[in-house]
Backbone of each chain as ProteinMPNN parsed JSONL, in Angstrom:
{"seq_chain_A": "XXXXXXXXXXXXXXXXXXXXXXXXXXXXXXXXXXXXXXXXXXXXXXXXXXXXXXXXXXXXXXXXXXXXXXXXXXXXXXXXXXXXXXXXXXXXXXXXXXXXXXXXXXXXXXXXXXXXXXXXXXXXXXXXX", "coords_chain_A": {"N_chain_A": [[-9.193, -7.144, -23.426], [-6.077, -5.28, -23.179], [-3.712, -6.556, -20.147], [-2.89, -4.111, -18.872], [-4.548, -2.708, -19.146], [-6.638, -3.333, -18.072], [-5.696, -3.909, -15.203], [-5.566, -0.724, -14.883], [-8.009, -0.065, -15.204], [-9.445, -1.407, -12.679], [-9.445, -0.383, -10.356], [-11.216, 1.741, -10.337], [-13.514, 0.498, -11.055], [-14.115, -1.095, -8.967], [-14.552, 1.241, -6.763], [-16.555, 2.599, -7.944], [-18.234, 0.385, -8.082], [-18.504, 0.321, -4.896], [-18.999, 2.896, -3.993], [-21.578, 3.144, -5.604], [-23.181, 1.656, -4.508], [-23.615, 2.699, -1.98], [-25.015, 4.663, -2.298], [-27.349, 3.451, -3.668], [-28.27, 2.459, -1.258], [-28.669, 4.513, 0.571], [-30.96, 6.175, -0.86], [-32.738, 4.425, -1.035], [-33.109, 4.471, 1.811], [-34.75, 6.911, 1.741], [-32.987, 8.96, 2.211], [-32.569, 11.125, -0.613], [-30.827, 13.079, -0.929], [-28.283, 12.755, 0.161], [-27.946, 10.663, -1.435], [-27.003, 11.282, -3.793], [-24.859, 13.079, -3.567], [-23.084, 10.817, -2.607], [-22.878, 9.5, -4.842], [-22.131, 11.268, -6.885], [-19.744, 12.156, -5.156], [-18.25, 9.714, -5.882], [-17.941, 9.212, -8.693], [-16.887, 11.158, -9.231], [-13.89, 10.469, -7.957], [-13.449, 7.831, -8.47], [-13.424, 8.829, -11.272], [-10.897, 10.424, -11.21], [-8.734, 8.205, -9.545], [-8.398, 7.05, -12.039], [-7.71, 8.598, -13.891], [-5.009, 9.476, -12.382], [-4.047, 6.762, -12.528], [-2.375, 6.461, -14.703], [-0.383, 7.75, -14.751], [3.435, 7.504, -13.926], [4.084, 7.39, -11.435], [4.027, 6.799, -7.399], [1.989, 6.185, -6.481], [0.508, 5.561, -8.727], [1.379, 2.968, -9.569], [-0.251, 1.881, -6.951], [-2.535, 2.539, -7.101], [-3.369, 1.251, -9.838], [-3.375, -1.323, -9.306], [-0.953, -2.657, -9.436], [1.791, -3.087, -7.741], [5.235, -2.769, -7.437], [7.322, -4.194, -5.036], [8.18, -2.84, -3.197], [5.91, -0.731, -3.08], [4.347, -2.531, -2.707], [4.544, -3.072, 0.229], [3.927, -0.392, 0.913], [1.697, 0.217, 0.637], [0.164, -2.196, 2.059], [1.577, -0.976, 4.808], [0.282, 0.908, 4.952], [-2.289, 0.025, 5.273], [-2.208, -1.114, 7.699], [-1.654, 1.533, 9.6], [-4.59, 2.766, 9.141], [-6.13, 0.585, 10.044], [-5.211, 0.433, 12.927], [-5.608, 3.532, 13.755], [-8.312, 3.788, 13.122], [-9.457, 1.721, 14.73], [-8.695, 2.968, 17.405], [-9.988, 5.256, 16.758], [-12.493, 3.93, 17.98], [-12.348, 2.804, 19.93], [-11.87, 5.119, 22.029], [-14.297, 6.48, 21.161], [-16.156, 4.535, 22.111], [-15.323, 4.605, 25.34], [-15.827, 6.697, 25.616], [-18.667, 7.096, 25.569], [-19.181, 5.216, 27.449], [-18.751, 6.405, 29.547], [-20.396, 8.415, 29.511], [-22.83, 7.314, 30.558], [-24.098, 5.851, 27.792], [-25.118, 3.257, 26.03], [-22.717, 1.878, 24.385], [-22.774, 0.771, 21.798], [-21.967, 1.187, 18.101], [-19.703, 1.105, 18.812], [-18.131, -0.151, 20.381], [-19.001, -2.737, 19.471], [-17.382, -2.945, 16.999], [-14.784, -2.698, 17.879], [-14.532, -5.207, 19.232], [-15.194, -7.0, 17.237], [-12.749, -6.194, 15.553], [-10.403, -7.165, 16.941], [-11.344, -10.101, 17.163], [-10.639, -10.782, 14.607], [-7.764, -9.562, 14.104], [-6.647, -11.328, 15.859], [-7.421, -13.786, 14.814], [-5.803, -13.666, 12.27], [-3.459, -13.676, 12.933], [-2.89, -16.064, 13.776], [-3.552, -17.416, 11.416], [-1.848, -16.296, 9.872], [0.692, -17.243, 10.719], [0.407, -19.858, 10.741], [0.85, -20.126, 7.897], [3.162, -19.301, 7.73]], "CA_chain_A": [[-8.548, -5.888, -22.946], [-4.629, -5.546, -22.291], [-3.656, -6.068, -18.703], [-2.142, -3.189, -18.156], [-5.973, -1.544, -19.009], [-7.689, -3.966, -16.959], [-5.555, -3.32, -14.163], [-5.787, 0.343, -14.634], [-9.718, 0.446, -14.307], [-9.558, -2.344, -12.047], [-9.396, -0.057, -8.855], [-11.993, 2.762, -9.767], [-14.391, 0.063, -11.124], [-14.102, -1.204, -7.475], [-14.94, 2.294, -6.079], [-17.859, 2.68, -8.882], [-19.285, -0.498, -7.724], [-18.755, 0.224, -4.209], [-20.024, 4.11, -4.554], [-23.544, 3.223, -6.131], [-24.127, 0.296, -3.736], [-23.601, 3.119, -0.675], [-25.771, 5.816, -2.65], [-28.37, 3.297, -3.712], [-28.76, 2.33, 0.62], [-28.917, 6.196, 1.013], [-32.323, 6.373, -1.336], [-33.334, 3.185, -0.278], [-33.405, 4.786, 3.334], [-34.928, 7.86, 2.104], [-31.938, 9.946, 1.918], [-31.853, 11.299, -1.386], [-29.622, 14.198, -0.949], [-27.04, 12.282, 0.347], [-27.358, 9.488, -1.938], [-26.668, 12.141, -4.788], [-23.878, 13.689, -2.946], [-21.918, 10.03, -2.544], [-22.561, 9.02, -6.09], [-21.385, 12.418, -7.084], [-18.219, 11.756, -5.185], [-18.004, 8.491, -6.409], [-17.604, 9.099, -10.186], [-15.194, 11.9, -9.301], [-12.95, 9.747, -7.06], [-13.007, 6.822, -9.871], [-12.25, 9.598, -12.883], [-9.455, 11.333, -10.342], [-7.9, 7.596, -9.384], [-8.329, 6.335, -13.334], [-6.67, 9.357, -14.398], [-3.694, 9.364, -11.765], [-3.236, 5.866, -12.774], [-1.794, 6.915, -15.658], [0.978, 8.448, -14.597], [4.185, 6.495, -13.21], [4.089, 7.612, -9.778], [4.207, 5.361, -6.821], [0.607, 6.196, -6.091], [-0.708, 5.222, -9.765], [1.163, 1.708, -9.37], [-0.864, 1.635, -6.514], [-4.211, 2.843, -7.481], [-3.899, 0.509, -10.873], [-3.096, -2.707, -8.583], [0.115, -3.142, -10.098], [2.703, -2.781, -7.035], [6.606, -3.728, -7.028], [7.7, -5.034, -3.886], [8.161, -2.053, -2.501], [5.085, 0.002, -3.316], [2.938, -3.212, -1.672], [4.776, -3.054, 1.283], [3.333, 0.852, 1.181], [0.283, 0.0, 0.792], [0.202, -2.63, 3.712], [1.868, -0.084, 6.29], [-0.616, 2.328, 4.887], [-3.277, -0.32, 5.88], [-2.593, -1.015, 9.204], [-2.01, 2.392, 9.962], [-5.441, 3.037, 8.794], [-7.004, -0.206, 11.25], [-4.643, 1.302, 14.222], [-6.104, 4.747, 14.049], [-9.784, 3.465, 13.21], [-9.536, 0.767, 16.577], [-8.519, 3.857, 18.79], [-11.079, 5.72, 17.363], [-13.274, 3.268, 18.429], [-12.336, 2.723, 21.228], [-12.441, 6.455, 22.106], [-15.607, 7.118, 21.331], [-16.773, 3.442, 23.58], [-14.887, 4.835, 26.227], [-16.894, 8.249, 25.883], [-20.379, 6.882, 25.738], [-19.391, 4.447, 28.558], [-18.639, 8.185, 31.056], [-21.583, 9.776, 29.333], [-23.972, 6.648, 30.786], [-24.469, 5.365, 27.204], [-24.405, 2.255, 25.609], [-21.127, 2.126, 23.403], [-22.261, 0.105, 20.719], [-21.522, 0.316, 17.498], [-18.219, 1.455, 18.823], [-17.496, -1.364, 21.239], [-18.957, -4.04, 18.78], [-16.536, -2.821, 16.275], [-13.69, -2.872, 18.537], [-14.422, -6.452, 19.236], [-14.874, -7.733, 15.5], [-11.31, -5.886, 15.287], [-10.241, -8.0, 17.968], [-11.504, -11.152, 16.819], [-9.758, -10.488, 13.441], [-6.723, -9.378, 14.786], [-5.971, -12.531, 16.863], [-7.585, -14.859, 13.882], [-5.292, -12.999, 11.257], [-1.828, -14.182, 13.68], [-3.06, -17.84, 13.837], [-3.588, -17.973, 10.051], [-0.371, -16.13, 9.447], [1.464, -17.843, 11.486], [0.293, -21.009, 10.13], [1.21, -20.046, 7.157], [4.857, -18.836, 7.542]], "C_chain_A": [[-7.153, -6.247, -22.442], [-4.886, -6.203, -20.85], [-3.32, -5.092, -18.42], [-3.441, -2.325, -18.608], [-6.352, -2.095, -18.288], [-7.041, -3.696, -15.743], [-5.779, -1.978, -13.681], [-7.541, 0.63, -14.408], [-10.233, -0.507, -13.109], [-10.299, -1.756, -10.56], [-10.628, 0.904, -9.296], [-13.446, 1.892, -10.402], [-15.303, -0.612, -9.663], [-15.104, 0.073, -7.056], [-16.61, 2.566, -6.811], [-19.127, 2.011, -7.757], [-19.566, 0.139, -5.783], [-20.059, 1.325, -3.635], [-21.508, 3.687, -4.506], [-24.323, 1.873, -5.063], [-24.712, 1.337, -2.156], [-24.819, 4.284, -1.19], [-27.32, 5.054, -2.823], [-29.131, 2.464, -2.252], [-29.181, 3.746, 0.733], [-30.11, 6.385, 0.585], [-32.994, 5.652, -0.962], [-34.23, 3.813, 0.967], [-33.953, 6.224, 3.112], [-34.322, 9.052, 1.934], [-31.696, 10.743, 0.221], [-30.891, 11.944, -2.085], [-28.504, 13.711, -1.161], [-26.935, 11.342, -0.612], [-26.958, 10.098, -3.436], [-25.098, 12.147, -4.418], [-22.938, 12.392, -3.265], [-22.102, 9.584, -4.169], [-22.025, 9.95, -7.215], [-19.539, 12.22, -7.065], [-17.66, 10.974, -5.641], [-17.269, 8.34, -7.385], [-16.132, 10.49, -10.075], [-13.985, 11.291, -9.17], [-12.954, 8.667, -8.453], [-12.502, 7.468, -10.889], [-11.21, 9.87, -12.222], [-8.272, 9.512, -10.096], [-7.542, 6.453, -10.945], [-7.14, 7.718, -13.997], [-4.828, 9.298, -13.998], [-3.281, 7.693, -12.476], [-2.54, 5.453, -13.872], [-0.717, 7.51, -16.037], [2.209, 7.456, -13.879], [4.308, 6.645, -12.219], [3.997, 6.478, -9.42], [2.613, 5.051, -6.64], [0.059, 5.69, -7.673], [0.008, 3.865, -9.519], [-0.008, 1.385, -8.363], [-1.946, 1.235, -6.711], [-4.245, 1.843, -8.563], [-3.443, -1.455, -10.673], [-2.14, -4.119, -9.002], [1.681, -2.472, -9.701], [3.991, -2.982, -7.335], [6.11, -4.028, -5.784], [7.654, -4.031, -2.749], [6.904, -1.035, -2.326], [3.815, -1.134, -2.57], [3.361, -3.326, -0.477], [4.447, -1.685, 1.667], [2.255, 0.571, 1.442], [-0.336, -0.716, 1.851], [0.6, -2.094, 4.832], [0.313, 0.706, 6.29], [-1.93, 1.445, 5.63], [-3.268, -0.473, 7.045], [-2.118, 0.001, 10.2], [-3.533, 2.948, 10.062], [-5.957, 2.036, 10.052], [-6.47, 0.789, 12.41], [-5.628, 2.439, 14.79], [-7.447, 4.621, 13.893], [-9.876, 2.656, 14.747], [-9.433, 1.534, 17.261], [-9.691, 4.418, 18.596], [-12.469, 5.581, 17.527], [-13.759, 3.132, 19.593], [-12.616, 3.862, 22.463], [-13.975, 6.788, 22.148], [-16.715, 5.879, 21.946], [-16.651, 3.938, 24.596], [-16.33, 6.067, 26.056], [-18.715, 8.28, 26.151], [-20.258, 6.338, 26.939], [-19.668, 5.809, 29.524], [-20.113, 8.648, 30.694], [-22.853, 8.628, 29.811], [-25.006, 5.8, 29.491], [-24.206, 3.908, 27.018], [-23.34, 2.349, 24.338], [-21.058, 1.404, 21.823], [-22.827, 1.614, 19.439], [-20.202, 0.205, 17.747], [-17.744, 0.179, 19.525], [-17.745, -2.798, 20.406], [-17.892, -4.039, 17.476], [-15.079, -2.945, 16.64], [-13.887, -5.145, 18.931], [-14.473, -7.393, 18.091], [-13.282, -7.551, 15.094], [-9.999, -6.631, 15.795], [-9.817, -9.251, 17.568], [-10.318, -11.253, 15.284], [-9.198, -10.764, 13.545], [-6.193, -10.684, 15.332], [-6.416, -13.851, 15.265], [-6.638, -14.613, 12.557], [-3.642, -13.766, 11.667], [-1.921, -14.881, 13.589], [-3.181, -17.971, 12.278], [-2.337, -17.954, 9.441], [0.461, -16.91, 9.862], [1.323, -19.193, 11.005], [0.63, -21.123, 9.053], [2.553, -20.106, 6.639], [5.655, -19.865, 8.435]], "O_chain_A": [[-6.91, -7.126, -21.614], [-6.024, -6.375, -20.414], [-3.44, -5.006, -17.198], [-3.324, -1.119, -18.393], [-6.619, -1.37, -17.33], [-7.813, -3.146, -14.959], [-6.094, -1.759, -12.511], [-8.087, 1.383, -13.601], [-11.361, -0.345, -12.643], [-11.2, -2.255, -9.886], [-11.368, 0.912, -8.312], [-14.502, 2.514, -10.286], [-16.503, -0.635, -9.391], [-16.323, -0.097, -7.029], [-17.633, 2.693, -6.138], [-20.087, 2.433, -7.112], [-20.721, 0.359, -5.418], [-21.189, 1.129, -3.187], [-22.348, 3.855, -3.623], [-25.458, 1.408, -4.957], [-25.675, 1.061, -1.44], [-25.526, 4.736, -0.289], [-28.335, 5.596, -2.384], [-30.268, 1.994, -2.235], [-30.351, 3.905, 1.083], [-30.804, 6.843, 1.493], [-34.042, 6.045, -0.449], [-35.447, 3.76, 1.15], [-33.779, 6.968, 4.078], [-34.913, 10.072, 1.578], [-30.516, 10.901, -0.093], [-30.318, 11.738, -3.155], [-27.763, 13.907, -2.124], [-25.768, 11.009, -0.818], [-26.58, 9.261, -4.256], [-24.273, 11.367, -4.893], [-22.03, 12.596, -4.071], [-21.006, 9.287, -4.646], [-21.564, 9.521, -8.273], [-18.632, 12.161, -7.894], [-16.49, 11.195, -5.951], [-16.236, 7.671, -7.394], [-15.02, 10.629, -10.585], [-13.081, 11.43, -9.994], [-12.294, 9.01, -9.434], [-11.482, 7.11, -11.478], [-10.238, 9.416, -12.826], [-7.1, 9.601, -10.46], [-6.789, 5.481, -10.995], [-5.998, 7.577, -14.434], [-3.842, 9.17, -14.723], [-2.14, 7.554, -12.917], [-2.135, 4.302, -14.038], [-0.214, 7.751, -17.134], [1.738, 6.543, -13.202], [4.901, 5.667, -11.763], [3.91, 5.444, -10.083], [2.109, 3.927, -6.656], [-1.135, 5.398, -7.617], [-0.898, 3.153, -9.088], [-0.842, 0.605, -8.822], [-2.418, 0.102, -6.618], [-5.319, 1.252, -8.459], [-3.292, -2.38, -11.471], [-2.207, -5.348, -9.009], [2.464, -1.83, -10.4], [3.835, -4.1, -7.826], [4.935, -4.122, -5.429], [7.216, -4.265, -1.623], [6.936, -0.452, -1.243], [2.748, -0.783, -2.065], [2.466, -3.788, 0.23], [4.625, -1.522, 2.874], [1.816, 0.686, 2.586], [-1.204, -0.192, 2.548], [0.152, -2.531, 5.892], [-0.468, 0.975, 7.202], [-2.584, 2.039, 6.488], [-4.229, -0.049, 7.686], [-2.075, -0.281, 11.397], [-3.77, 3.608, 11.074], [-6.213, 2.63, 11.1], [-7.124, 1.761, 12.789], [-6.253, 2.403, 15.849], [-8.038, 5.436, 14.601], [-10.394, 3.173, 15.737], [-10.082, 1.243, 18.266], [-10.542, 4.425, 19.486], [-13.371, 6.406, 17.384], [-14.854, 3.228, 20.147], [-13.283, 3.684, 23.482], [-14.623, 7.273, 23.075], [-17.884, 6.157, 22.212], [-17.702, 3.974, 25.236], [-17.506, 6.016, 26.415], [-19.55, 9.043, 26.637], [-21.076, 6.748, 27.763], [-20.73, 6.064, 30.094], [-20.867, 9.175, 31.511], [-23.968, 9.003, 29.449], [-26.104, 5.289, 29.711], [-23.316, 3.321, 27.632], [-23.54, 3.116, 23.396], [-20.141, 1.349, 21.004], [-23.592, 2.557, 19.639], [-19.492, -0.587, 17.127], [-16.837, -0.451, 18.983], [-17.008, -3.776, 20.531], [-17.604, -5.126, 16.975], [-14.241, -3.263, 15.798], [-13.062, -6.021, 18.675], [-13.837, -8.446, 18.056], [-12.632, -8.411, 14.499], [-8.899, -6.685, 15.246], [-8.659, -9.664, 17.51], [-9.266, -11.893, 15.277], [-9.049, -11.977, 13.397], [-5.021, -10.917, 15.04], [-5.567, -14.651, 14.872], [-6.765, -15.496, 11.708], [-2.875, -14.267, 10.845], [-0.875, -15.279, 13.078], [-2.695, -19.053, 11.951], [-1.761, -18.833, 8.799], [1.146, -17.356, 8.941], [2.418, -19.733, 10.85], [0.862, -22.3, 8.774], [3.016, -20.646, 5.634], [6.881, -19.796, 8.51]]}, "seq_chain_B": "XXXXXXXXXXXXXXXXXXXXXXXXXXXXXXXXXXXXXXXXXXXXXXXXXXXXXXXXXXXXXXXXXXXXXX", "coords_chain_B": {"N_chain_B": [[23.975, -1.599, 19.644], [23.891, -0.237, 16.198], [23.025, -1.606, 13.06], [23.512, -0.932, 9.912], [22.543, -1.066, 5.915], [24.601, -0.794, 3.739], [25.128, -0.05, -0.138], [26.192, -0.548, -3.166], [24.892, 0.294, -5.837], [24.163, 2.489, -6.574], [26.234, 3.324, -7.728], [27.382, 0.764, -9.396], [25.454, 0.925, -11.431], [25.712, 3.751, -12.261], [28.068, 3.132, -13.526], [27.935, 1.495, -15.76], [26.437, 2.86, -16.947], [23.152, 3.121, -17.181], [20.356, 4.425, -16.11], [17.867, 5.354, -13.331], [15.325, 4.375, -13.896], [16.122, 2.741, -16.282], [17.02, 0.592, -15.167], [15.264, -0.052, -13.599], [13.262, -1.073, -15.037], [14.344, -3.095, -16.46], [14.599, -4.455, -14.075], [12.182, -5.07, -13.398], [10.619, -3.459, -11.331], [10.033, -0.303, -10.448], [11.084, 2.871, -10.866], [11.497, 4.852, -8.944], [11.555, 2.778, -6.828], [13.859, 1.648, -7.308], [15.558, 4.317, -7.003], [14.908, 4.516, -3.992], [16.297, 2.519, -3.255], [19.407, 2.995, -3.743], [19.446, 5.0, -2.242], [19.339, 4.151, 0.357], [16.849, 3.991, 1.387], [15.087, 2.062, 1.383], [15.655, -1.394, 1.977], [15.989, -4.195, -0.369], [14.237, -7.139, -1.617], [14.931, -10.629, -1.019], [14.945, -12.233, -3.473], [14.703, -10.233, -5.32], [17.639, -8.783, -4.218], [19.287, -10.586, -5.198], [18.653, -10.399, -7.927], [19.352, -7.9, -8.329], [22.252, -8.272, -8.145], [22.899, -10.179, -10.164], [22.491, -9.118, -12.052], [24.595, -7.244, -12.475], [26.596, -9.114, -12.367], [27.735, -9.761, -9.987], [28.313, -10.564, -6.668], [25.785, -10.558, -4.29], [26.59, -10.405, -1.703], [28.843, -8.629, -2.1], [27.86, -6.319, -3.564], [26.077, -5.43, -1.521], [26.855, -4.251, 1.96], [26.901, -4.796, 5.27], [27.014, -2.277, 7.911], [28.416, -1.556, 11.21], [26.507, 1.097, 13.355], [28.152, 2.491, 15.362]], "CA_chain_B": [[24.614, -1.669, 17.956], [22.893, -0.58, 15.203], [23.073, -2.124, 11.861], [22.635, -0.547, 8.599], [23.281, -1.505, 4.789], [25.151, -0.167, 3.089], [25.043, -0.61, -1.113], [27.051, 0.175, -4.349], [23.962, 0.125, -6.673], [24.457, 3.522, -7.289], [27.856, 3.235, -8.548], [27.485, 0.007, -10.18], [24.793, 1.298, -12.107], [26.319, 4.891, -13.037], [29.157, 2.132, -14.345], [27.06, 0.911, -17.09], [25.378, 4.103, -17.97], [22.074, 3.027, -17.254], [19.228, 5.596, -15.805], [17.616, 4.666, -12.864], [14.507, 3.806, -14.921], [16.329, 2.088, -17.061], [17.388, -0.073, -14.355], [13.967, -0.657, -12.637], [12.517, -1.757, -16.541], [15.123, -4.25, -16.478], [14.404, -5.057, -13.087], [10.512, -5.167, -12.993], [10.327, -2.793, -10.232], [9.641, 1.099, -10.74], [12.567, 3.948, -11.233], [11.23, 5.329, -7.345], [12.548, 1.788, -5.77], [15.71, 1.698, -7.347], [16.456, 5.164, -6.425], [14.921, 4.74, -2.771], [17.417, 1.394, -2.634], [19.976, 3.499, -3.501], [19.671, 6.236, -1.035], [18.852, 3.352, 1.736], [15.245, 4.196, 2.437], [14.514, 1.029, 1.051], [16.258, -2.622, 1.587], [15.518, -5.257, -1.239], [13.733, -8.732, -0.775], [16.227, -11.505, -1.182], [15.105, -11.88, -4.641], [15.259, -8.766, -5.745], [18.926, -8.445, -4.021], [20.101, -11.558, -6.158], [18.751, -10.332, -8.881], [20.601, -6.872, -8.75], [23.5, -8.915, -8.117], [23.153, -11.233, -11.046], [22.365, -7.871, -13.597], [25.628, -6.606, -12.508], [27.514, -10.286, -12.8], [28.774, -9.683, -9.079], [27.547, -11.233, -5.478], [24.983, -10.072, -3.149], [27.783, -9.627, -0.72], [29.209, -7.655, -3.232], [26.785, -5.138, -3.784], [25.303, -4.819, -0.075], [27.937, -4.465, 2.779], [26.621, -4.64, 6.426], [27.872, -1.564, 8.748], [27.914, -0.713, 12.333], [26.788, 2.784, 13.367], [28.45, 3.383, 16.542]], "C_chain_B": [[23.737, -1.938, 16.926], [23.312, -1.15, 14.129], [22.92, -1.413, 10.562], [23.299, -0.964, 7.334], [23.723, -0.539, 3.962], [25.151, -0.66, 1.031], [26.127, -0.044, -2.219], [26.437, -0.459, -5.601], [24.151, 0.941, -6.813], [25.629, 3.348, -8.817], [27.977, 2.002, -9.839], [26.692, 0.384, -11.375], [25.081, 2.469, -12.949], [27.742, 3.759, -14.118], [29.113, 1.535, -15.876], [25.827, 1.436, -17.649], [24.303, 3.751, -17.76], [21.105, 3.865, -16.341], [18.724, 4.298, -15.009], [15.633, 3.986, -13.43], [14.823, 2.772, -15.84], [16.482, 0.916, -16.393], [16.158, -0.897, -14.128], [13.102, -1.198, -13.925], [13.495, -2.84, -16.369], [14.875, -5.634, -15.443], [13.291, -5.845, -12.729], [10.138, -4.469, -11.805], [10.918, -1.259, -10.808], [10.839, 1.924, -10.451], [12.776, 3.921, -9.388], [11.83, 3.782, -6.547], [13.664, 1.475, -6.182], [15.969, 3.014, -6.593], [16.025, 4.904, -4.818], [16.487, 3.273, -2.017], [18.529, 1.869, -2.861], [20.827, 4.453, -2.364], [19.467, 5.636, 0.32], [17.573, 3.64, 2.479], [14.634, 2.817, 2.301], [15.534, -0.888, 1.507], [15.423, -3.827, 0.933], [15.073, -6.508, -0.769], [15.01, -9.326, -1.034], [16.81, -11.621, -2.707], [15.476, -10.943, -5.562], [16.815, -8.332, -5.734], [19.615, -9.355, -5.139], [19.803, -11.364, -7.587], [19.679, -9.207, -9.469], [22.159, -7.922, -8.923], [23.748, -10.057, -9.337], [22.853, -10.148, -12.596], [23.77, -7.429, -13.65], [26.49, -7.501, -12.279], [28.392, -9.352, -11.617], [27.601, -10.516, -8.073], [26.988, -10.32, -4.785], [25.572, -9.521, -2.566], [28.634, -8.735, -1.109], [29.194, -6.252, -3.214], [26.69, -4.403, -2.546], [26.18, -5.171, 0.754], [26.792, -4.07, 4.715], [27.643, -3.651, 7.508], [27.502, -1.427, 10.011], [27.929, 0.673, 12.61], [26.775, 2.856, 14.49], [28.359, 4.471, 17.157]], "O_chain_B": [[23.097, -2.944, 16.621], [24.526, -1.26, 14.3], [21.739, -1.438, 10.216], [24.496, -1.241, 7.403], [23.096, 0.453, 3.59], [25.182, -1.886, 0.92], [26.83, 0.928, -1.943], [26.959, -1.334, -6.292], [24.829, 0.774, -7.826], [25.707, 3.297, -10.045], [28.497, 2.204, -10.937], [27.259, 0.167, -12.446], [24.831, 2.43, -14.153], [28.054, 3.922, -15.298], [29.946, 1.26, -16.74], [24.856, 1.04, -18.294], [23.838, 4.356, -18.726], [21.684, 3.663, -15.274], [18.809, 3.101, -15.284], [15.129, 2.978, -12.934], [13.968, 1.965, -16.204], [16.042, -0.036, -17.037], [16.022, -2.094, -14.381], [12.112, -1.85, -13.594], [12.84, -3.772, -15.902], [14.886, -6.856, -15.59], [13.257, -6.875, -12.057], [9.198, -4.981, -11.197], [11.966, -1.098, -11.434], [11.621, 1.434, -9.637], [13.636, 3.357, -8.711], [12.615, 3.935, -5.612], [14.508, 1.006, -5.419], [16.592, 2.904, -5.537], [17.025, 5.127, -4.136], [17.179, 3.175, -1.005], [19.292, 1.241, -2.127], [21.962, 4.595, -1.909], [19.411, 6.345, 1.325], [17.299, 3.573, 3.678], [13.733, 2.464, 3.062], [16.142, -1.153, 0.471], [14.447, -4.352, 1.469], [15.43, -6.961, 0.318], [16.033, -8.673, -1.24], [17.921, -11.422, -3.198], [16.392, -10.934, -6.385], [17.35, -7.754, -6.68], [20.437, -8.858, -5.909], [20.456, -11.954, -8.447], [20.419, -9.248, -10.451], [22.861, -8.056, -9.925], [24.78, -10.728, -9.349], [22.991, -10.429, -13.786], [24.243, -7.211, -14.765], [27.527, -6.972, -11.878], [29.298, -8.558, -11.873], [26.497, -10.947, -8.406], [27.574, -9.254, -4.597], [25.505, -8.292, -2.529], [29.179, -8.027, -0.261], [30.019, -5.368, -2.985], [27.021, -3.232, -2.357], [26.565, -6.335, 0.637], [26.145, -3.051, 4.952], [28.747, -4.04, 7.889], [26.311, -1.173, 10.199], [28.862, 1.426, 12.332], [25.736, 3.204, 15.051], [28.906, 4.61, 18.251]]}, "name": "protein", "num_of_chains": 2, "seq": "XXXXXXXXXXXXXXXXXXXXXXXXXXXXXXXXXXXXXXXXXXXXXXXXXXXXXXXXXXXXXXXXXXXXXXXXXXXXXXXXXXXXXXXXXXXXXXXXXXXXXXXXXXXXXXXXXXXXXXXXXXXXXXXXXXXXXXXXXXXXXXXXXXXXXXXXXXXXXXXXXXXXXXXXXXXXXXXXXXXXXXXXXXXXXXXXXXXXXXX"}
């Protein structure tokens, strides 16, 4: 297969795989509504980001994991915007169980894996550069 | 004192007729980051800068001028 096909199914084969691994936990556990529902979304979201990546936009370099320079430096803001606003609302909803007399996990053990990361991510980089 | 760059990638480029597509095929980088390095939303890696600067057989310093915006 070209590269420039293999990169383009590259990303919604990803989502495929990830999809049917989260739908077949959902039946697993019983669920089989839901595990419809995400493997539903699944194959949409893979045809919808196989299609876009077809187009030259900045978003289909993206989606077909074939950035410039500038389009992966999007994609890395875009990620640690994404941690940022997941860690608060982590932390948020620790904080909220702590007032309400609960215990906080998974929220507080997730804030501390984020943590750990976070500080092991600077020492690697940093070792690096 | 702020800093900002200033470029004459536009110009050099309208110079030698080439589309900013045409540019970013040349370049290996997509129409959308030439024109955002144009319009200054964007500043180039190093590489990237030396390479504009070596498509248009002029210098880095050339191309990209450092201004203060008082």
């Amino acid at each position: 297969m070209p590269t420039a096909q293999r990169r383009r199914v590259a990303v919604p084969i990803r989502v495929m795989l990830l999809g049917t691994g989260l739908a077949a936990a959902a039946f697993a556990g019983g669920v089989p509504g839901a595990a419809m529902g995400i493997l539903l979304t699944t194959i949409l979201g893979a045809a919808a980001i196989w299609i876009v990546g077809g187009t030259s936009s900045d978003l289909a370099a993206i989606l077909r994991s074939d950035p410039d320079e500038r389009q992966a430096q999007i994609t890395m803001r875009a990620g640690v915007i994404t941690a940022i606003v997941l860690f608060m609302a982590c932390a948020a909803m620790a904080a909220r169980m702590f007032v309400q007399g609960e215990r906080p996990q998974p929220y507080l053990d997730l804030c501390i894996i984020a943590a750990i990361i976070y500080g092991a991510s600077i020492l690697w980089l940093k070792h690096r550069h | 004192m702020l800093v900002t760059v200033k470029n004459l990638v536009r110009s050099s480029r309208q110079a030698v007729g080439l589309s900013q597509a045409e540019l970013g095929i040349a370049l290996g980088v997509s129409r959308q980051t030439i024109n955002a390095i144009e319009t200054g939303r964007y500043l180039p890696s190093l590489p990237l800068a030396l390479s504009l600067a070596q498509y248009f057989d002029t210098t880095v310093e050339a191309l990209f001028d450092l201004t203060d915006d008082d």
